[in-house]
C-alpha positions in Angstrom: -8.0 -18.7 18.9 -5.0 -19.8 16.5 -3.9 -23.3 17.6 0.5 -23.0 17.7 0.3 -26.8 17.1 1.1 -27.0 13.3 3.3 -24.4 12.2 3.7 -23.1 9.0 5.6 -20.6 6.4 4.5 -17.8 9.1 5.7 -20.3 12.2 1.9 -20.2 13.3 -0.9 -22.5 12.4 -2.0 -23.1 8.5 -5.6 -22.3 9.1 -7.9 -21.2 11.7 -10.2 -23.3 13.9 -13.3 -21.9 16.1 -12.4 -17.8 16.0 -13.8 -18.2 12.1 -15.4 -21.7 11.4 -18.9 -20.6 12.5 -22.1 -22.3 11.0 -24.1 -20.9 8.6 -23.2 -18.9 5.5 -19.6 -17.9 4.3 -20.5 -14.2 5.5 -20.5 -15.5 8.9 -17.7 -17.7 8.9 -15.0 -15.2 7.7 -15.1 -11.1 7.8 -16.1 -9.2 5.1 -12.4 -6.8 4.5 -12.4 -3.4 3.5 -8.6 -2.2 2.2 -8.6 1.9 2.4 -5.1 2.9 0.4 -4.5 6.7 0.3 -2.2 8.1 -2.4 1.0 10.0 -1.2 -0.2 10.4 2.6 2.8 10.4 4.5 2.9 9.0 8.0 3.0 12.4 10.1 -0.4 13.5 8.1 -2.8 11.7 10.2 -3.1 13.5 13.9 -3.1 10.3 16.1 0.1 9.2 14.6 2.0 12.8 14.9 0.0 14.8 17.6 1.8 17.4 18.4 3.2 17.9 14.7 0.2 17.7 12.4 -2.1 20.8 11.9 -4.4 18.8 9.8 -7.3 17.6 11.4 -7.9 14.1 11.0 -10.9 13.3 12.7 -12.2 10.2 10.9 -9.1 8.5 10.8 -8.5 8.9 14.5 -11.6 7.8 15.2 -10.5 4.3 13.8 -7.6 4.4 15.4 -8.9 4.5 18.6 -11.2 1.2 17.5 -8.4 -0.9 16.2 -4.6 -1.7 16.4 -2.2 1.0 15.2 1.1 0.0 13.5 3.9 2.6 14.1 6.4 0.5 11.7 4.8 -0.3 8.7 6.2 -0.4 5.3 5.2 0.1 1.6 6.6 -2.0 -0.9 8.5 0.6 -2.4 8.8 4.3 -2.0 6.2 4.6 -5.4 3.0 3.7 -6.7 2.9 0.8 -8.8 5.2 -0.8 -7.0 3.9 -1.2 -3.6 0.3 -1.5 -5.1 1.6 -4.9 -7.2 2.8 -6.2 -3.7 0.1 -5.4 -1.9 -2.2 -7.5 -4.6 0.2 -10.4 -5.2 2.5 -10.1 -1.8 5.5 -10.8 -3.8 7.9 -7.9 -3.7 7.5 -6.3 -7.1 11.6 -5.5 -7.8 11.1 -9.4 -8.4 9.5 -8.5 -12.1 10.9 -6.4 -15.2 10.0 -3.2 -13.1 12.9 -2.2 -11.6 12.5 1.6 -11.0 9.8 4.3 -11.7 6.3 3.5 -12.4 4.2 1.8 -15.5 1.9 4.0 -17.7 -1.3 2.3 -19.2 -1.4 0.5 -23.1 1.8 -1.6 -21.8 2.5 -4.9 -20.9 0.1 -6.0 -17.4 2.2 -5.6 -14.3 0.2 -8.4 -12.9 1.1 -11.9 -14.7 -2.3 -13.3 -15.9 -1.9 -16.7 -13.8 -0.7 -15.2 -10.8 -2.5 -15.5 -7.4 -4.0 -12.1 -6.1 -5.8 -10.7 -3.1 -9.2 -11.1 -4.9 -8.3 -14.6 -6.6 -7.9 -15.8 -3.7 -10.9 -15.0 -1.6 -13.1 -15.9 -4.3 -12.2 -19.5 -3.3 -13.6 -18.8 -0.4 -16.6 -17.4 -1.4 -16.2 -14.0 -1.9 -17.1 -11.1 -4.0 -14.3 -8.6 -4.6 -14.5 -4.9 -5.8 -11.7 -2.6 -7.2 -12.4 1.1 -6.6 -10.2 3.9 -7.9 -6.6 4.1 -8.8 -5.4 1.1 -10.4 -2.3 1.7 -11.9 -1.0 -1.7 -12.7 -1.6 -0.9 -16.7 -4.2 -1.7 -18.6 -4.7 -0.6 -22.1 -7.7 0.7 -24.1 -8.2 -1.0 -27.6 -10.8 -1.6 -30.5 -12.7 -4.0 -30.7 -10.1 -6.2 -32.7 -7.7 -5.6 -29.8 -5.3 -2.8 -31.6 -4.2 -0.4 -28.7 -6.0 2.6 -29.0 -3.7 6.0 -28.7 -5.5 9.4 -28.5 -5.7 11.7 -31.3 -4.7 15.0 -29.4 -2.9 14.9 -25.9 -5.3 16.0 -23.1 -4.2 17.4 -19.9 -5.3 14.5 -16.7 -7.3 12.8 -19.9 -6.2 9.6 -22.0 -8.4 11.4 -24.4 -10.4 7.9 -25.0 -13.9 7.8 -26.1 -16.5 6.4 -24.0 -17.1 2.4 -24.8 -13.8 2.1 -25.7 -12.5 -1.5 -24.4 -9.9 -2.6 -22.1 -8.0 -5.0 -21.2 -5.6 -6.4 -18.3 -7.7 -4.6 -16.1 -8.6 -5.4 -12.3 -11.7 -7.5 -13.6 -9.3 -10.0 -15.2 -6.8 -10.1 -12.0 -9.5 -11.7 -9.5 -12.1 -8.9 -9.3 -16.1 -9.5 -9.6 -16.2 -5.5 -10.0 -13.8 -2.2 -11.1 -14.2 1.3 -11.3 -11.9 3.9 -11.4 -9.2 5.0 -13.2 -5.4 4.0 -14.1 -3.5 6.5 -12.8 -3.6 10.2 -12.0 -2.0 11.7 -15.0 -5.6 10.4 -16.8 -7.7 10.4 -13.9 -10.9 12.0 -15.6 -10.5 8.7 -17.9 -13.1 6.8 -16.0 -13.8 3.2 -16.4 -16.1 0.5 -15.2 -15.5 -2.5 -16.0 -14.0 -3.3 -19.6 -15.3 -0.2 -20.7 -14.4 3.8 -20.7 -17.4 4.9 -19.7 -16.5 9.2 -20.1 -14.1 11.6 -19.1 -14.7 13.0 -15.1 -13.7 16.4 -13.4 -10.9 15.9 -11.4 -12.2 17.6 -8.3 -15.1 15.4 -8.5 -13.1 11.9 -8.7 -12.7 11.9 -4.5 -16.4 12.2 -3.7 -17.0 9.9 -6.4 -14.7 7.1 -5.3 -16.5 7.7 -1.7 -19.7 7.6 -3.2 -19.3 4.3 -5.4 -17.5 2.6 -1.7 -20.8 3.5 0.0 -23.5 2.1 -2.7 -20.9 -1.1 -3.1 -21.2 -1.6 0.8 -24.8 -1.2 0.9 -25.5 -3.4 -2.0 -23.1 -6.3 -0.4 -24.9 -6.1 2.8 -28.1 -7.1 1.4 -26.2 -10.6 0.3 -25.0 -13.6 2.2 -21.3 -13.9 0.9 -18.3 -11.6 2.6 -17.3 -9.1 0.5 -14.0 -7.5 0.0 -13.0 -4.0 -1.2 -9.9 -2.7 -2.4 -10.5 1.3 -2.1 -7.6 3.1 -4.1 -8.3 6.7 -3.2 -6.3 9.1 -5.2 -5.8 11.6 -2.6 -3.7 13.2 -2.0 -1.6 12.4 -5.2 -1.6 15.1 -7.4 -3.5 16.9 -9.5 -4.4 18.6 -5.9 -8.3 18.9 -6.8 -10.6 19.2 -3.8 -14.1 19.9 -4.5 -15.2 23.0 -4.1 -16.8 22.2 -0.7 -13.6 21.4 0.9 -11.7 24.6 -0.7 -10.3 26.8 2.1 -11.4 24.4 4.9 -7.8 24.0 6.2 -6.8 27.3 5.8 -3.2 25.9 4.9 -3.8 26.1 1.3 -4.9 23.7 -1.4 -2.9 20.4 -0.2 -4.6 20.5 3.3 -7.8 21.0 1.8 -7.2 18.2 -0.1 -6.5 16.2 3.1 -9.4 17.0 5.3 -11.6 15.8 2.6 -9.7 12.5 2.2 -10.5 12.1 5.9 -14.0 13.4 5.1 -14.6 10.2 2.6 -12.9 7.8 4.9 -15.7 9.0 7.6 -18.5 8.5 4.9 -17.2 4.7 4.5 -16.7 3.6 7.8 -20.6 5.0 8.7 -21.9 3.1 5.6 -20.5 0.4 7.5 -22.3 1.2 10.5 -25.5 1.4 8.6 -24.7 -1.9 6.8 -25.3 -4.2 9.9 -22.5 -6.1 9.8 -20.0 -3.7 11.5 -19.0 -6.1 13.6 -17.5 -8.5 11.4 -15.6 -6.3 9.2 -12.2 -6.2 8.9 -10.8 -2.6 7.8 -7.7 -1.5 6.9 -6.4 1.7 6.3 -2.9 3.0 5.1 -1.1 4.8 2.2 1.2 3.8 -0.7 3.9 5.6 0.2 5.0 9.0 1.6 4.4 12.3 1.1 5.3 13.8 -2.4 7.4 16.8 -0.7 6.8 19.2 -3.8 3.3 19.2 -4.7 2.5 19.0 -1.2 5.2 22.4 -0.6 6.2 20.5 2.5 9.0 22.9 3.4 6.5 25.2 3.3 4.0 23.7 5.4 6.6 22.9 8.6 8.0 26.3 8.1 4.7 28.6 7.6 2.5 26.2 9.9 4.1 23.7 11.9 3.1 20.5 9.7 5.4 17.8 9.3 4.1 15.6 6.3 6.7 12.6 7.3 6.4 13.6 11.4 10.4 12.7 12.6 11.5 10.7 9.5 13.9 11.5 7.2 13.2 12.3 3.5 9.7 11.7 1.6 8.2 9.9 -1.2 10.3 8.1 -3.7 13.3 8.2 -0.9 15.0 4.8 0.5 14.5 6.8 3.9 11.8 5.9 6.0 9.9 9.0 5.3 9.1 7.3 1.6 8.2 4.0 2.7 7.0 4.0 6.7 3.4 4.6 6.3 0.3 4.7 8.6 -1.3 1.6 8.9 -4.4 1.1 11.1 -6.6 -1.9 11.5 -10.0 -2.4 13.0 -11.6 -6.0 13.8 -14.4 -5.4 16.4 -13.8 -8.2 19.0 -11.1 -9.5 17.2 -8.4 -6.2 17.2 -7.7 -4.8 20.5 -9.3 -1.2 20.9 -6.7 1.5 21.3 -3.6 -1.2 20.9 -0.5 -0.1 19.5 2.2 -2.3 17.7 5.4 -1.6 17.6 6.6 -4.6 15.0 8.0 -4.4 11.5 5.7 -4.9 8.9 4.9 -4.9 5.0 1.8 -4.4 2.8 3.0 -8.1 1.2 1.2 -9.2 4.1 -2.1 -9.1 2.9 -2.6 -12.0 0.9 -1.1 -14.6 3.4 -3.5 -12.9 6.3 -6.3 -13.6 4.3 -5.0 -16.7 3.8 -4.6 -17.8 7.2 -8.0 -16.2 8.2 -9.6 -18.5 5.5 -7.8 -21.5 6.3 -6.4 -21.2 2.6 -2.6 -22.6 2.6 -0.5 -20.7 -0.3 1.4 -22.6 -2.8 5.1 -22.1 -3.3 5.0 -19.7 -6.0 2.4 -18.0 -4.6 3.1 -14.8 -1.9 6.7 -15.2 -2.2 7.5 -12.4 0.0 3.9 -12.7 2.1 3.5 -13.7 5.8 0.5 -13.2 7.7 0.3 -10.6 10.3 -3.0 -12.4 11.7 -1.1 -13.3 15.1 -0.1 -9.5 15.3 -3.6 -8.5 15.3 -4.9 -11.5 17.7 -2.1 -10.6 20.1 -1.1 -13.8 19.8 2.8 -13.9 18.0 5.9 -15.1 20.9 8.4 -13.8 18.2 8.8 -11.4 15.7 6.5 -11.8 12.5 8.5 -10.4 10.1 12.2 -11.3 10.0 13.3 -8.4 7.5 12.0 -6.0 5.0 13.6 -4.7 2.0 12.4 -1.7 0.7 12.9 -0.1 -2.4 13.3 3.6 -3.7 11.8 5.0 -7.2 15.5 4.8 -8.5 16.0 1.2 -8.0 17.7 1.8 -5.1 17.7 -1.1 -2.4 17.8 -1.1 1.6 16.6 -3.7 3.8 15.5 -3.4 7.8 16.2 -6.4 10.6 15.3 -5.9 14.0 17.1 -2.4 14.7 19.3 -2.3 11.8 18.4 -0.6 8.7 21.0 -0.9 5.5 20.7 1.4 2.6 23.1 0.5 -0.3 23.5 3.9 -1.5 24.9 6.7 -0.2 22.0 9.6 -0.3 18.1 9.9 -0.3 17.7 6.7 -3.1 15.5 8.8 -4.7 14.2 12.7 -5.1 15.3 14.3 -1.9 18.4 16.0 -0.9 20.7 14.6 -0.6 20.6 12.6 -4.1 22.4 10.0 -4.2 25.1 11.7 -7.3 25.4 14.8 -4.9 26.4 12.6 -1.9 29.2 10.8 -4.2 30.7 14.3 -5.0 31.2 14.6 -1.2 32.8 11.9 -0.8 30.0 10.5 1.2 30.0 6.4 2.3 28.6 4.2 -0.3 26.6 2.6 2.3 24.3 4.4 5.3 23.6 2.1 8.3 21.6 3.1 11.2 20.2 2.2 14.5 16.5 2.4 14.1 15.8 1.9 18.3 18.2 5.0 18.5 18.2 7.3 15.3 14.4 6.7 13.6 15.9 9.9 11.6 18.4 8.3 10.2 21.1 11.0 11.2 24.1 9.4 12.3 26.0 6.7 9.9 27.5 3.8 11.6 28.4 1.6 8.8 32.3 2.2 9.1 31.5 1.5 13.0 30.2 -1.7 12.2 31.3 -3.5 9.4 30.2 -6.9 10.4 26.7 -5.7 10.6 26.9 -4.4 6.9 28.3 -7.5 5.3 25.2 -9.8 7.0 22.4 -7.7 6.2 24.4 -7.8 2.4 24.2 -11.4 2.6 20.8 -11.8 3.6 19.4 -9.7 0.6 21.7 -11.9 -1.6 19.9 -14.7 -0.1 16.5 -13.4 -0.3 17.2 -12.3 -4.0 18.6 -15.5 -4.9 15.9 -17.8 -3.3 13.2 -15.7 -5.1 11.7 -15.5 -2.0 11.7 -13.9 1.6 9.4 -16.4 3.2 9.6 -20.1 4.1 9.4 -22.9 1.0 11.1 -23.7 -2.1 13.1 -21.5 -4.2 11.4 -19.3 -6.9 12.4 -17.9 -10.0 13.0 -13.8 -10.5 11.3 -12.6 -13.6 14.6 -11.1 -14.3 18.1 -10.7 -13.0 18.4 -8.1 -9.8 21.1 -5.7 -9.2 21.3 -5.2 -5.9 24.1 -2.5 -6.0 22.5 -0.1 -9.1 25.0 3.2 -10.0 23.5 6.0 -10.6 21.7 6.6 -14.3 
């Protein structure tokens, strides 16, 4: 399928041959891609993943999982939104721009640089129409018609408080998509917008079904043309405000949270059967994953394990926002019929900056050097077809700005607590007298309970000097050095 020939930044082939050069029209040469991203679903929500310790039932999703390849070690960006959502886009990691903790708010600067590659941009050269449904939260701003930010008169609760036709700009539309609606983030997710425009405030227990519903009509309306399509579905479940619609209330029996759950499985279910209705099934490549891990407070996670028996993170330690894997390992399943092995499961290390050099290589499209920069393909993963590990390292990043990076069994953290919200914070584990750093052997202790970095020293000092390097270089992947938007600290102190 992939010829191991010519090598390149991935250490496989720049292109594909026969698997994807068919004749005919693009649609048949290439895969149309759908990219499901939940909000705040930590990895021990979906059943398949953590069977004996999710209560939730997860049919849907499980369903899929059984049809594609299953990814026990994959990684968010960061342990937060905006964040892993700008790498997932661009597939450079985004503590390489001015955000260096927290999240962005809309009528700011674009997270997103103008010129830069993304996802979308870069299937469009290959022929490709692109759709951006739901949560965008890469800011945008809403302004008049001369282009004067627009600020609402009275605060609203979950509302920008923006009148319908208002403008806007930066949005998905002018980062490489044909097609946007949504919203920017959840603390105004009944501002809806399609497009440039705000078309009118929605109820927030109608915004799931919604996001389901425009998925569906996009996937029907695509099948009826001859280009591939690609959608990026940004479902805002189940980030709060916890809102399922009244049909789902009570269906868990575990309270609001759950609820809110089974109906994000419910609207995953809807899309994959539009697919099946579409006709082109089998030449679709889906993904599904989350941004990040559980939010332990709205979801009342202590709650849940000790009233019901539901782990959110399954056997990791900590939750969203964390440097632990619990805020940053994340389900990841992919289907490809005839492409993806049915019922495989991979074991390798892996980062949402993958996307945009796999659909690179699966278009025979080769990226620049300051394009990607922390992107490598994870096309011979799902072909089977890798002799070596795809991914080198992984550094992952916690809603403080706290940095730890993974190689092979070894995971660093250069801070001495959670990194982020949990306990232990990272100011707490100081006052103990707690190591500055936490090392651990993933093969051995996946919850991170036993610190061996005064064991081994040595180890400590290279996985420091390979995020110096990567930090330095601008890059984590094969080519010529890149430039940071700003300067990094790798070893922030506490705020």
């Amino acid at each position: 399928m992939i010829s191991r020939v010519k090598r390149g930044r991935t250490g496989f082939v720049v292109g594909l041959v026969s698997a994807f050069m068919l004749h005919g029209a693009a649609a048949e040469k290439y895969p149309n891609i759908i990219y499901i991203i939940c909000d705040d679903l930590g990895y021990g929500e979906i059943q398949c993943l953590n069977p004996e310790r999710s209560k939730v039932p997860t049919p849907h999703v499980d369903k899929l999982a059984s049809q594609g390849m299953v990814f026990t070690d994959a990684h968010s960006g960061s342990a937060v939104c905006t964040p892993t959502r700008y790498g997932v886009l661009t597939g450079r990691y985004a503590w390489r721009t001015r955000l260096q903790s927290g999240v962005v708010h809309h009528n700011g600067q674009a997270m997103i640089a103008a010129d830069r590659l993304t996802v979308p941009g870069l299937l469009k050269k290959s022929g490709y129409h692109s759709a951006c449904i739901g949560k965008w939260h890469l800011t945008y701003s809403f302004v008049d018609e001369v282009g004067n930010k627009i600020k609402p008169k009275e605060k609203k609760k979950w509302s920008a408080g923006i009148p319908a036709g208002t403008r806007v700009v930066d949005g998905p539309t002018t980062r490489g998509f044909d097609y946007y609606s949504g919203f920017h983030h959840s603390a105004i997710i009944e501002t809806y917008v399609e497009n440039d425009r705000v078309v009118g405030d929605k109820p927030m227990d109608e915004v799931l079904q919604f996001l389901g519903t425009q998925a569906v009509n996009y996937i029907g309306e695509q099948a009826e043309t001859e280009n591939p399509f690609f959608l990026y579905l940004a479902l805002n479940s189940p980030h709060t405000p916890i809102a399922p619609s009244k049909d789902w209330i009570g269906k868990s029996g575990m309270g609001a949270y759950c609820d809110f759950l089974m109906e994000t499985d419910d609207v995953v279910g809807r899309v994959l059967q539009a697919l099946e209705e579409s006709g082109k099934a089998d030449n679709i490549l889906v993904i599904f994953t989350s941004d990040n891990g559980c939010s332990a407070g709205p979801a009342h996670a202590a709650d849940l394990i000790k009233k019901y028996g539901h782990y959110p993170s399954a056997n990791l330690r900590g939750y969203k926002s964390d440097g632990w894997d619990g805020g940053h390992r994340v389900p990841f399943i992919v289907r490809w019929p005839g492409r993806v092995k049915a019922g495989a499961t991979n074991s390798e290390l892996i980062c949402h900056t993958a996307l945009l050099a796999t659909c690179a290589e699966i278009t025979g499209q080769k990226l620049a050097d300051h394009e990607g920069e922390d992107s490598i393909s994870i096309l011979p993963l799902l072909m089977s077809q890798n002799d070596a590990p795809v991914y080198d390292a992984v550094i992952h990043h916690s809603i403080c700005g706290k940095f730890s990076i993974r190689q092979g069994k070894w995971k660093l953290c250069l801070h001495p607590g959670s990194g982020g919200w949990s306990n232990l914070k990272d100011p707490d584990a100081r006052k103990q007298g707690l190591p500055e750093y936490q090392l651990y052997d993933m093969e051995k202790d996946v919850a991170e309970t036993t610190n061996l970095a005064t064991q081994h020293p040595e180890k400590v000092e290279q996985l420091i000097a390979l995020m110096k390097k990567q930090v330095a270089d601008g890059r984590s992947t094969p080519g010529a050095p890149q430039s940071n938007d700003i300067e990094i600290d790798l070893f922030k102190q506490d705020k």
